[in-house]
N, C-alpha and C positions, 0 to 999 in steps of 0.2 A: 504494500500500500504506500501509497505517496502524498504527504504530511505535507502543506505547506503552512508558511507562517508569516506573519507582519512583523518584519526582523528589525524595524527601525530600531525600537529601543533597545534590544539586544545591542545592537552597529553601534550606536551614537550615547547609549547612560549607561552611567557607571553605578549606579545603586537602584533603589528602587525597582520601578516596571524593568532596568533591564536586568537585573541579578533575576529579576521572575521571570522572566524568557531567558537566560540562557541558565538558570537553575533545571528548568521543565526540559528546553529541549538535550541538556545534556545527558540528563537521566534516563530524557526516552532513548536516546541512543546507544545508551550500556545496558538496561535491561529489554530493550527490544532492537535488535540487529537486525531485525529481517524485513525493517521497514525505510523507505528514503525519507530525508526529512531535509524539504527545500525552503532555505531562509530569502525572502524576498527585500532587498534591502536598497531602498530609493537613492542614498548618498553613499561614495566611499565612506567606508566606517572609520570612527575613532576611539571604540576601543574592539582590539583583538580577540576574537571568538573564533576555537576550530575545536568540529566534534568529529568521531567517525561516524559515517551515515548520513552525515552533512552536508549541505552543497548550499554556497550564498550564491543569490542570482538578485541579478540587477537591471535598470534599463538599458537599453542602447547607448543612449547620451546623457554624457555626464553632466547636463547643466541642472541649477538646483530647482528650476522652475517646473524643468520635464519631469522631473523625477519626484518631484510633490503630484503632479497631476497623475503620471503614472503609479503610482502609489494608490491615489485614490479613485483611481478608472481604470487603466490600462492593465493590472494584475490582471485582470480578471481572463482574462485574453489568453495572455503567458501561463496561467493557473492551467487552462483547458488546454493549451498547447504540448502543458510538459507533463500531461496525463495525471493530475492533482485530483485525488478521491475527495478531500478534506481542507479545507481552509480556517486556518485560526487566528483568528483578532487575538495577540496577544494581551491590549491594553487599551479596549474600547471603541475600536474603528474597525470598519469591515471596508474592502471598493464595492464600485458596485458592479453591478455583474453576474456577481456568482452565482444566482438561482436563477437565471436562463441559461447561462452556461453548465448546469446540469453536478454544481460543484456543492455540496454540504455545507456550510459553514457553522462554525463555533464559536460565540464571541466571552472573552473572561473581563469580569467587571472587579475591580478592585473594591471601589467604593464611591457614594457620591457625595462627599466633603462639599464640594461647590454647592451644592442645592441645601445638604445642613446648616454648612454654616460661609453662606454667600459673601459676608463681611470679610470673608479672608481670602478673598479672588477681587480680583478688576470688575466690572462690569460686562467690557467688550469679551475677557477670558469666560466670566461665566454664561454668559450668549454664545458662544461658538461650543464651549465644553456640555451645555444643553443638546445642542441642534444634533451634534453630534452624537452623543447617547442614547438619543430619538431614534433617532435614522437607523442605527448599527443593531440597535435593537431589535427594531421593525424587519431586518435582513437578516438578522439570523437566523438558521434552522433552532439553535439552541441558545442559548445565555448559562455562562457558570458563573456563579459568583463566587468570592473566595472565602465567604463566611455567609452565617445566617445572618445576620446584624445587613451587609450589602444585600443580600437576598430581599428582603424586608424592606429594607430602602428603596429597590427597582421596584417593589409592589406598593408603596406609598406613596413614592415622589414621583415615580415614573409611568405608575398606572400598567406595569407589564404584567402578564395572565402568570399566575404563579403555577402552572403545569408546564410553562416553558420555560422554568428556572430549574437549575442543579448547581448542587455546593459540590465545590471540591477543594479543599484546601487547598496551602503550597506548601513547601520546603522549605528549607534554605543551605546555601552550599556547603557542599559534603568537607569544608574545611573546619566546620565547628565539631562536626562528628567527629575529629581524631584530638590526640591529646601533644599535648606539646609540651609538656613536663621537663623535659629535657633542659629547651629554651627560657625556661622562669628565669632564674638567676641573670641570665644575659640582660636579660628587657625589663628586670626591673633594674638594675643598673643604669641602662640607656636611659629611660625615663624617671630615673629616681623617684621610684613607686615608694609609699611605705609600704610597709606588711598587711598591714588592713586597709581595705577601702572597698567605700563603695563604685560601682560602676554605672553611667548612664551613656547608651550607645542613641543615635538618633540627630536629626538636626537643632539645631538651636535655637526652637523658637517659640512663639507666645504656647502652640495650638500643647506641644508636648510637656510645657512647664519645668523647664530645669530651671527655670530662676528661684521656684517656688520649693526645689528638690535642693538646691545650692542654701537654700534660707535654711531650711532645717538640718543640712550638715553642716552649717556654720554653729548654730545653736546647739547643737550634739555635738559636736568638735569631734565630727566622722570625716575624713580625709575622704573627698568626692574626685573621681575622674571622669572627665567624660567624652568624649569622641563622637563628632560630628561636626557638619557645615556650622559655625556661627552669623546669625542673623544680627542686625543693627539692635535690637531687643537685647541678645543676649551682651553682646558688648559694651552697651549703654552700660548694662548692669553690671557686667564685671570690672567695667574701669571705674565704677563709682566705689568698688570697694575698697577697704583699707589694708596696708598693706598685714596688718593680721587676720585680717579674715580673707586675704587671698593665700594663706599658707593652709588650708583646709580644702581650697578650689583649687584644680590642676586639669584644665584644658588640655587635650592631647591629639597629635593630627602623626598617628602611627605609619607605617610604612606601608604591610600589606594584611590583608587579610587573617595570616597565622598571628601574626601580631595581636591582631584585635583578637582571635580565638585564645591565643593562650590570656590575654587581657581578664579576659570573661574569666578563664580559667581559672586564674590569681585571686580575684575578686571574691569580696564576703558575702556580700549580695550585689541583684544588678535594677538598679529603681527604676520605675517606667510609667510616669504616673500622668499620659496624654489626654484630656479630655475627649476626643472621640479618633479611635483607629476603624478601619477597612478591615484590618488584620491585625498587624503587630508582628513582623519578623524578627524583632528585637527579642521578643518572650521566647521563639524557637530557639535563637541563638545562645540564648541564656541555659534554658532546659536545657540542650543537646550537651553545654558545657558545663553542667553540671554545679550551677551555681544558684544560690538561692535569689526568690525572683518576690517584687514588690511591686504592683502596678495598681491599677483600679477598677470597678465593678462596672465597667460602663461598654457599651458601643462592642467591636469583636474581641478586647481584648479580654471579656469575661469566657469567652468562647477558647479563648485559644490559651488563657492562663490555666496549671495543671492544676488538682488538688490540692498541693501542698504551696501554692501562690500566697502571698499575704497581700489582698484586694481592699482597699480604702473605698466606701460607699461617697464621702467627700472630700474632692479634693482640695483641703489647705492645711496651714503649715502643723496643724496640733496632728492631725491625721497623718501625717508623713511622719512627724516625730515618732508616735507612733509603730509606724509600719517597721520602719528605720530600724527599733529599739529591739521591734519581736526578733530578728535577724541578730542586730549587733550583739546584743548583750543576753538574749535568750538562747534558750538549750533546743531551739526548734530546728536548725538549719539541716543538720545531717536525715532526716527522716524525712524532711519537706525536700529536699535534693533529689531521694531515692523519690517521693511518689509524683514529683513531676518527668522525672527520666521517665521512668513506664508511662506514664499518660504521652509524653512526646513522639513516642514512638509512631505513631499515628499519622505521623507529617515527616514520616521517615520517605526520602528521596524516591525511595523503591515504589513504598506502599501509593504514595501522588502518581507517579507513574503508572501505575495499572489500573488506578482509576481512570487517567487519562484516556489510555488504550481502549479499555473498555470501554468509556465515550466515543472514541473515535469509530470504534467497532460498529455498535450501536446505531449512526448516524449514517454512518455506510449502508448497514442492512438496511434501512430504511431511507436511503436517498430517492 
């Protein structure tokens, strides 16, 4: 069978939507070798993706105008040309096309933040990021969302029939699945880690509240790291701080990914207290490494936090203190470790892959 896929964001981001397309298609290619898997990708890319089973295909001409229009019209053409059973909207866009051209499609919806909470979008972005989720919707043979929380949102905000919605979860790269024990000593050296500390992985900004995570580890005198894009938000606030309460805050902008894994790994807990997620890759990352996990009760990340999570109902500073305390100075960590590792397992690389297949499968039989 022959897979194709909207490889833009794979080609062109380095986190987010594309860690989620080249997380799924590399999985499918190690646990299913007997299928082709064509990435359709509008621009030369900027960052490096090769799987086996793989093959990027592009347009004709390289200018960036062709290759946005071809993206969103012209695939559909080349889909039927290179014998494509299946078409997948990585990240909420489908071209058009595909269901006269006799081709399945499946589109995956992360989440609809812009329609939640529109105050934190442009105007013009959330006008086009509408029109667009309309449309791709209405063209697909299927919609997977990646939690129920999005699922629920496509049936509220978007009015779509809930027998054409499936959940499938995601992964996240098989880099946090191994252990890097070895490497601790090095890299808390290089970053002049203390021994304890908490961890926050994620961007820097109002929606995920590390200012409000940074307040309470000031107040507990819990040495905080954290790792992410900083926004004007979080900067404002860290340069307003004093140089003793910036010896508890230590921003960190790591090398590579094993980095950030054994990061997690080191870490006492890893705090993630965002007021609304789609998912939350951050909670996998954390479960998989094995470290104790603090986030909040709300939107997917109740969904994808494991049993042994410690969920704050509201988010402010006593509530984090709090959460913080259960972890730092209680005896709960090692048993809350073991029963999120088993609940994780669930968004194990392998197991998202054979749901996938079996989608695809599915969508086939019944093209």
């Amino acid at each position: 069978m022959k897979i194709a896929f909207d490889a833009k964001r794979i080609y062109h981001n380095r986190s987010g939507l594309g860690n989620y397309g080249r997380n799924l298609v590399e999985s499918l290619s190690e646990y299913f070798p007997e299928n082709e898997y064509l990435l359709y990708n509008p621009w030369p890319g900027k960052v490096p993706f090769k799987a086996e089973h793989v093959k990027e295909c592009g347009p004709k001409f390289k200018n960036k105008l062709y290759g946005q229009i071809w993206r969103r019209s012209l695939v559909s053409k080349q889909a039927q040309q290179d014998g494509v059973s299946i078409y997948h909207g990585l990240s909420g866009e489908l071209p058009s096309g595909l269901m006269k051209r006799g081709i399945a499609s499946v589109l995956t919806v992360h989440d609809l933040i812009f329609l939640r909470y529109p105050e934190l979008y442009k105007p013009i972005d959330r006008k086009i990021y509408k029109r667009k989720a309309r449309q791709a919707a209405k063209d697909a043979k299927l919609i997977v969302a990646i939690s129920q929380q999005t699922r629920m949102d496509l049936i509220q905000l978007l009015g779509i029939a809930p027998e054409k919605i499936k959940v499938i979860g995601q992964s996240c790269q098989k880099v946090f699945l191994e252990s890097y024990e070895s490497s601790y000593a090095k890299i808390r050296a290089k970053y002049k880690l203390p021994e304890r500390y908490a961890l926050f992985v994620g961007t820097l900004e109002a929606r995920k509240n590390p200012v409000l995570l940074a307040q309470a580890c000031i107040e507990l005198k819990i040495p905080l790291v954290l790792v992410g894009r900083a926004t004007s938000y979080w900067v404002n606030f860290y340069n307003a701080l004093s140089e003793e309460e910036k010896q508890w805050i230590k921003p960190l902008k790591v090398g590579d990914n094993t980095e950030l894994a054994a990061l997690y790994q080191m870490s006492e807990l890893m705090a993630y207290p965002s007021i609304f997620e789609g998912f939350g890759i951050p909670l996998l990352e954390a479960m998989f490494s094995k470290t104790a996990l603090l986030t909040a009760r709300n939107s997917a990340l109740q969904e994808v936090a494991g049993p042994g999570s410690y969920l704050v109902d509201t988010i402010d500073l006593e509530s984090l203190k709090l959460g913080l305390d259960h972890f730092w100075n209680g005896g709960q960590r090692e048993k809350a470790v073991k029963q999120n590792y088993n609940f994780v397992q669930q968004f194990h690389p392998r197991v998202i892959a054979e749901q996938w297949m079996q989608t695809y499968q599915d969508l086939k039989a019944h093209a």
